[in-house]
C-alpha positions as CSV (number, residue, x, y, z in Angstrom):
1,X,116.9,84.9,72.3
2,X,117.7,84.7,68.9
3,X,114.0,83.6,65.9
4,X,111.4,85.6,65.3
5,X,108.7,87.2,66.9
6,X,104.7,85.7,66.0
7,X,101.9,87.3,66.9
8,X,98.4,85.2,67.3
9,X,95.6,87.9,66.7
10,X,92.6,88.7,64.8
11,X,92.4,89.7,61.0
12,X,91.4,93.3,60.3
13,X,90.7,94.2,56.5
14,X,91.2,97.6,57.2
15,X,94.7,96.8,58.2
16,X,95.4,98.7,61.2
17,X,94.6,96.6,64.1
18,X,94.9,92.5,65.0
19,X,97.8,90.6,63.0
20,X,98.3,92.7,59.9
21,X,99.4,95.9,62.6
22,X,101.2,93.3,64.8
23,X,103.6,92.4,61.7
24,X,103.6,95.8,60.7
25,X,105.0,96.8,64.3
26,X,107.4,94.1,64.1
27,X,108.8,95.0,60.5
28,X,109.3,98.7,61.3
29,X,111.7,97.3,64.4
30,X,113.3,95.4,61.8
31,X,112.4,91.9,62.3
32,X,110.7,89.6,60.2
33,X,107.3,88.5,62.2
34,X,105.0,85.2,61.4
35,X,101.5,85.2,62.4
36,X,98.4,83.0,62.6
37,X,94.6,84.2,63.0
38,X,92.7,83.6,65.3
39,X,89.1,85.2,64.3
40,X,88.0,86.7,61.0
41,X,86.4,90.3,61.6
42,X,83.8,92.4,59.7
43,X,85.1,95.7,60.1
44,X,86.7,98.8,59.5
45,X,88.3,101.8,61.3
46,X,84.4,102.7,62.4
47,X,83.8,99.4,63.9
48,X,83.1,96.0,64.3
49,X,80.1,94.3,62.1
50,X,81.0,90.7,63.3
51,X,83.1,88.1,64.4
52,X,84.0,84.7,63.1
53,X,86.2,82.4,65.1
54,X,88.8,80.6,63.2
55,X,88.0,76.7,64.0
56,X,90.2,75.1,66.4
57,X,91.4,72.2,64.1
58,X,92.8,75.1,61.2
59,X,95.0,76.9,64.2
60,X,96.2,74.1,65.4
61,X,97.1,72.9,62.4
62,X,98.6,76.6,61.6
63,X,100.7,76.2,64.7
64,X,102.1,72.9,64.2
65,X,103.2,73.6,60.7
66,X,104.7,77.0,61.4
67,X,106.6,75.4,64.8
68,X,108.1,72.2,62.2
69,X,110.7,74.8,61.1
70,X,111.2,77.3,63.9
71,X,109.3,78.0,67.5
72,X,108.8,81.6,68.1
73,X,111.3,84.2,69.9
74,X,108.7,86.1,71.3
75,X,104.8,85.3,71.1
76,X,101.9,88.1,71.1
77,X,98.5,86.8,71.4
78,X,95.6,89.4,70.8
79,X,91.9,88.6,70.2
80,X,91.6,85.4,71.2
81,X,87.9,83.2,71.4
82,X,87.2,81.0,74.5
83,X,87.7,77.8,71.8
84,X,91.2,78.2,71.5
85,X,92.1,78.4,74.6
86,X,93.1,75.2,75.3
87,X,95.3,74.8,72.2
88,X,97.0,77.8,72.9
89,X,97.2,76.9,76.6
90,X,99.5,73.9,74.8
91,X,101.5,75.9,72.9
92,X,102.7,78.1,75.3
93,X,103.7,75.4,77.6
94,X,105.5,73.2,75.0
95,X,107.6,76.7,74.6
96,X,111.6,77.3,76.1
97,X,112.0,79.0,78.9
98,X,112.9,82.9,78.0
99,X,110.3,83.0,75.6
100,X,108.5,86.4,76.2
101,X,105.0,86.1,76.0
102,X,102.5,89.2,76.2
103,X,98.7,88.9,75.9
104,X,96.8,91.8,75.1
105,X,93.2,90.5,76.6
106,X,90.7,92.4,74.2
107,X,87.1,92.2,75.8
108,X,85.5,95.5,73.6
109,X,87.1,96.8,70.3
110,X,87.5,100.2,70.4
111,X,84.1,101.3,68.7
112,X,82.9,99.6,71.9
113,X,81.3,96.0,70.8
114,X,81.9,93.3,73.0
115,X,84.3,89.9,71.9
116,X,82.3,88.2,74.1
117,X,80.2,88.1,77.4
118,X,81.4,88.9,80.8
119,X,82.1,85.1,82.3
120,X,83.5,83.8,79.3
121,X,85.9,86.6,79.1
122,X,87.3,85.7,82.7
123,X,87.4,82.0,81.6
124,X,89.8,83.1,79.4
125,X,91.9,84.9,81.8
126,X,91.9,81.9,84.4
127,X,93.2,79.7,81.8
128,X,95.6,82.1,80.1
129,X,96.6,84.6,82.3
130,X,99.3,82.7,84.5
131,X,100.4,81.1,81.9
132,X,101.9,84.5,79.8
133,X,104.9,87.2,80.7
134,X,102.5,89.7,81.1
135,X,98.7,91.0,79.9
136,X,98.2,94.2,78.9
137,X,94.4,94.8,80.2
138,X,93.2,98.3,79.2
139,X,91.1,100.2,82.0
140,X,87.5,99.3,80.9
141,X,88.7,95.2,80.7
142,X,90.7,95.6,83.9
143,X,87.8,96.8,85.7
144,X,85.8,93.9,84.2
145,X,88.3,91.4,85.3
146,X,88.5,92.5,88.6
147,X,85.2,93.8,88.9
148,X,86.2,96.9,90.5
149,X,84.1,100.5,89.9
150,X,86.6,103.1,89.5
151,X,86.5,106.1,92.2
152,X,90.1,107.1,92.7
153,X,92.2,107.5,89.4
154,X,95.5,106.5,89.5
155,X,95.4,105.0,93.4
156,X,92.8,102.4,92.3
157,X,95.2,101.1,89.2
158,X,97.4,99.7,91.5
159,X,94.6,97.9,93.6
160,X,92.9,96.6,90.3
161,X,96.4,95.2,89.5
162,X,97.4,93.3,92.9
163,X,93.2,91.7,92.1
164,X,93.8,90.4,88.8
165,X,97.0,88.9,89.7
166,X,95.4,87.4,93.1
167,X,91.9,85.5,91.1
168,X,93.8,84.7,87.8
169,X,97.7,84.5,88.5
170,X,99.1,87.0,85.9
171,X,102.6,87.2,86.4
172,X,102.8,91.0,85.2
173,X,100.6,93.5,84.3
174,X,100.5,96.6,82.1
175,X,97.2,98.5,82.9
176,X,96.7,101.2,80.6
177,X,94.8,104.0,82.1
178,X,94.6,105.9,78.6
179,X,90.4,105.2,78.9
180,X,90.2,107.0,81.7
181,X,87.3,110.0,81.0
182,X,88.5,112.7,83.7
183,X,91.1,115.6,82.9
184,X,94.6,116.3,83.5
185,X,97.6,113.5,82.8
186,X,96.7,110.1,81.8
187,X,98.5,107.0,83.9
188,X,99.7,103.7,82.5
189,X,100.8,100.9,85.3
190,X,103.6,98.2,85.2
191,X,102.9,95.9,88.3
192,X,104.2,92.9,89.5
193,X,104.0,91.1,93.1
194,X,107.5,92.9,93.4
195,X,107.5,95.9,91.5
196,X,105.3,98.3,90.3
197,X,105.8,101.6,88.3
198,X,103.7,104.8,86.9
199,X,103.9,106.1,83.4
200,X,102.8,109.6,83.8
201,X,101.7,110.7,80.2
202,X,100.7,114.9,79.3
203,X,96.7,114.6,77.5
204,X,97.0,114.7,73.6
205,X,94.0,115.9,71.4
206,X,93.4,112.8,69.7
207,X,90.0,111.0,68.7
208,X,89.8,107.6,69.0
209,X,92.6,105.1,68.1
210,X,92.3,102.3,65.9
211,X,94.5,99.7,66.8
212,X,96.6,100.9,69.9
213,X,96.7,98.0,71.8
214,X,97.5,96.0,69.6
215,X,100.2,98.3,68.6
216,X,101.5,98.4,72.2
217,X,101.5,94.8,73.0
218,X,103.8,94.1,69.6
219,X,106.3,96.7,70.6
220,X,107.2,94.7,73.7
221,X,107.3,91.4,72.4
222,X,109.5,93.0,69.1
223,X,111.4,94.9,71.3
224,X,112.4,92.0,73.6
225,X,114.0,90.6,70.6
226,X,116.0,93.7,69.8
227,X,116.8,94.1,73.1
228,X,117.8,90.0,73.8
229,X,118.5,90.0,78.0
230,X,116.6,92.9,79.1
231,X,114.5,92.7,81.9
232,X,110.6,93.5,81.7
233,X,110.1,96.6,82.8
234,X,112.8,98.3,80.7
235,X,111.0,96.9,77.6
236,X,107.9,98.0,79.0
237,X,109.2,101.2,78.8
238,X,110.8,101.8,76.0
239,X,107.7,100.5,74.4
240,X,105.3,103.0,75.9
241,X,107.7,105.9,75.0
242,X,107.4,104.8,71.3
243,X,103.8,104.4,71.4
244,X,103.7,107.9,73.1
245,X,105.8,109.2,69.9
246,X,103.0,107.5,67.5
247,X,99.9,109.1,69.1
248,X,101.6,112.6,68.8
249,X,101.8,111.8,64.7
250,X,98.3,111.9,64.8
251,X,97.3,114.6,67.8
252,X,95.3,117.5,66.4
253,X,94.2,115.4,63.1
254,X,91.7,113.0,62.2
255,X,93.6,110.0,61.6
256,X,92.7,107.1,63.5
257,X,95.4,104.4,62.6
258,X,99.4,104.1,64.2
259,X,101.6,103.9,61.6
260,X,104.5,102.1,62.8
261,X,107.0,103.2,60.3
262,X,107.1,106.7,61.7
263,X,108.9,105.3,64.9
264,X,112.4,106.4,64.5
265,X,114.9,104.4,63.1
């Protein structure tokens, strides 16, 4: 698959989360990204002050000018209100077959406000979710989507996984089990109805993370450009590993931002 990768995602002024990190991630793999918003925030690296949804008529309008001179290679959607949906929803379907297409379903930013409540967040996955390559839930949404209380941790990732492709019809999932509070290794989960696989990771002493999903979920749709005919889990992968190299450039300090451009070359 030869273009570019876009990301659809939410605009951070502090630069280290939503489409500004997305592009970043993309340039520092050495392709040239495109993006449209999807919200404006009021925030920092501290938190989230507010929310603003960009109005469905401007993003479609975004989208429709952008796709008059190239559709995208690979597609990551990020922070995404309930009133796009449907245009989106569109999009997607209008695109070729082979077109990777990750979603990275953020239900609470990572200084813990909520995008939005409960039942709206799973309306969003029932239109969305089987309609992608794969999500990228983190624990905390995972066990909102499938409504599941964690007691054993890693058994119960898989469990979670098999639910959320069972009530919404996600094709593949990456569950990131980095949330998880107890000691000892954290787990990361690649599942499909065929396949599944555990990313055993050491504990780093890190603080919170600004921006790591979004981070993530733009490794594997840049990475599925650079490498064109790879399967999905490969690329699953070899994104984790990087992102596992990124959080040890900031283990035992206080930053709390990625910066793509220390990934190796």
């Amino acid at each position: 698959m030869t273009g570019d990768p876009w990301s659809f995602a939410g605009i951070d002024p502090s630069g280290g989360a939503g489409l500004f990190q997305d592009l970043r991630v993309f340039q520092s793999l050495g392709l040239r990204g495109k993006g449209v918003p999807t919200c404006l925030t009021v925030q920092n690296t501290d938190g989230v002050r507010s929310v603003e949804p960009v109005e469905e008529k401007i993003f479609s309008a975004m989208i429709e000018t952008l796709a008059e001179e190239s559709l995208p290679a690979s597609l990551k959607i990020g922070l995404l209100p309930l009133s796009l949906c449907g245009v989106l929803e569109g999009f997607i379907a209008s695109l070729p077959a082979g077109v990777l297409t990750v979603l990275d379903p953020v239900y609470r930013f990572g200084a813990g406000g909520a995008m939005t409540g409960p039942e709206e967040y799973r309306g969003l996955a029932r239109i969305l979710f089987s309609r992608v390559s794969l999500v990228t839930p983190n624990l905390p949404e995972a066990q909102e989507l499938a409504v599941w209380s964690m007691e054993r941790y890693p058994e119960d990732l898989s469990l979670m996984a098999r639910r959320i492709h069972e009530q919404y019809g996600a094709p593949a999932i990456l569950l990131k089990g980095g949330h998880f509070a107890g000691k000892g290794p954290k787990v990361d989960l690649f599942w499909t109805p065929l396949e599944e696989r555990l990313y055993t990771h050491p504990p780093k002493a890190i603080g919170r993370i600004h921006g790591g999903g979004c981070t993530l979920s733009s490794l594997v749709a840049g990475l599925s450009l650079k490498r064109n005919g790879s399967s999905l889990e490969p690329l699953v992968s070899e994104a984790l590993e990087l992102y596992q190299r990124l959080l040890d450039t900031v283990a035992g300090t206080p930053e709390r931002v990625l910066d793509p451009d220390r990934l190796p070359g």
